[in-house]
Phi, psi and omega in degrees: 000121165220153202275244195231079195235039157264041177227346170313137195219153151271173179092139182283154167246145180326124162093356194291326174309308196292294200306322177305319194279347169270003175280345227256302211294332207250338200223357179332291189297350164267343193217141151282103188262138175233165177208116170236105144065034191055060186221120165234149221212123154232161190229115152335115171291352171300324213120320187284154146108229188208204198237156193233142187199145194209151179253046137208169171274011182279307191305305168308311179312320179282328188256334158312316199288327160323285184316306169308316178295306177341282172209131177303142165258130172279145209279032161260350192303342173239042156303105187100357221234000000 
């Protein structure tokens, strides 16, 4: 699944440390979530699926939850990772 990623830019932008850490706060334990070079990126801790990518986190956030809905990752799944 990938997201809204013509908005990619390099370089970090203001607030991107918050926003990564609330995405991390809000979706950590089911997603490895990253932010690169206006690249935002999460992967299932299950296993299932690709890396989900968006050029904002409003954007990564909308399309994990998209992804969750599908189907939930249980949140043991990166138990041990």
């Amino acid at each position: 699944m990938v997201g809204d990623t013509e908005q990619a830019e390099d370089g970090p932008k203001p607030g991107d440390e918050d926003a990564l850490a609330a995405l991390r706060w809000h979706w950590g334990e089911a997603y490895a979530i990253t932010a690169e070079g206006g690249l935002w990126r999460a992967m299932r801790r299950d296993g299932l699926g690709g890396w989900i990518e968006a050029g904002s986190p409003d954007g990564l956030g909308a399309a994990i939850s998209a992804d969750y809905a599908v189907k939930a990752v249980p949140r043991d799944a990166g138990a041990g990772r």
